[in-house]
N, C-alpha and C positions, 0 to 999 in steps of 0.2 A: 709445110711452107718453108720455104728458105730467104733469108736476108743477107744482102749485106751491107758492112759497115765499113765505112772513109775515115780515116782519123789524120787528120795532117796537124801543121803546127798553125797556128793562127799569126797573119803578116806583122811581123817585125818581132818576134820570135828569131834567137838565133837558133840556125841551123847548121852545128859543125857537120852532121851527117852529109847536109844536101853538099855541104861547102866542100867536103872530101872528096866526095862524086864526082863533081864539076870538076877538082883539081885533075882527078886523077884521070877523067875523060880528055880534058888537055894533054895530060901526057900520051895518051892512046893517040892525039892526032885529031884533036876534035874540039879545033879552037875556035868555033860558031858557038858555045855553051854557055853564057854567060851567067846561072844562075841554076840550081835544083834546089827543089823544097822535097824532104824523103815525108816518107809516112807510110801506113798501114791498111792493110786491107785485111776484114775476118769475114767470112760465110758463117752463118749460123742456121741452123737447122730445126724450125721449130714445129710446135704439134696445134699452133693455134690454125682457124680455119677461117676466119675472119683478117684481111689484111690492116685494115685500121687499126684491132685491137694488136695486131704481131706488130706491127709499127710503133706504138702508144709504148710495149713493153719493152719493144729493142733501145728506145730511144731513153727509159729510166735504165736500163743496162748502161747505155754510154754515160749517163751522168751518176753510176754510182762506180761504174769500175773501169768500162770499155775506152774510157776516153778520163785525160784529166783536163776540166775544162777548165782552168784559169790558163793553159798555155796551147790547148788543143779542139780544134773545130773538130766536127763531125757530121757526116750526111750518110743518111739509112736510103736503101734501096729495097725493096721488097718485089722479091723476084716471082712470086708464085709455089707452086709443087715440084 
């Protein structure tokens, strides 16, 4: 079974990342940009065969490593095989 995991920053979080991107997209020519939030995307690749129980496990993943959640959300998708 495969997942995967969303990790962005949670709103009003600063984000120099997102804030560099936007800059730097203005200089490319792309002054409609007013705002990026960056973040992360993982697949993970598991052996559970049960989607609830792959779900239940990915999501103690994000709150013990996958994500730091006093400044970061996160949303699991579970994709199937």
């Amino acid at each position: 079974m495969k997942a995967r995991v969303y990790v962005t920053l949670k709103n009003g979080v600063l984000d120099p990342q997102g804030e560099a991107v936007r800059h730097a997209l203005g200089s490319l020519g792309f002054e409609g940009v007013t705002g990026v939030r960056q973040g992360k995307v993982m697949d993970l690749d598991l052996e559970a065969s049960d989607a609830a129980a792959a779900e239940a496990d990915v999501a103690k993943m994000c709150e013990k490593l996958l994500a730091n959640t006093v400044i970061e959300d996160y949303r699991i998708e579970i994709l199937g095989a």
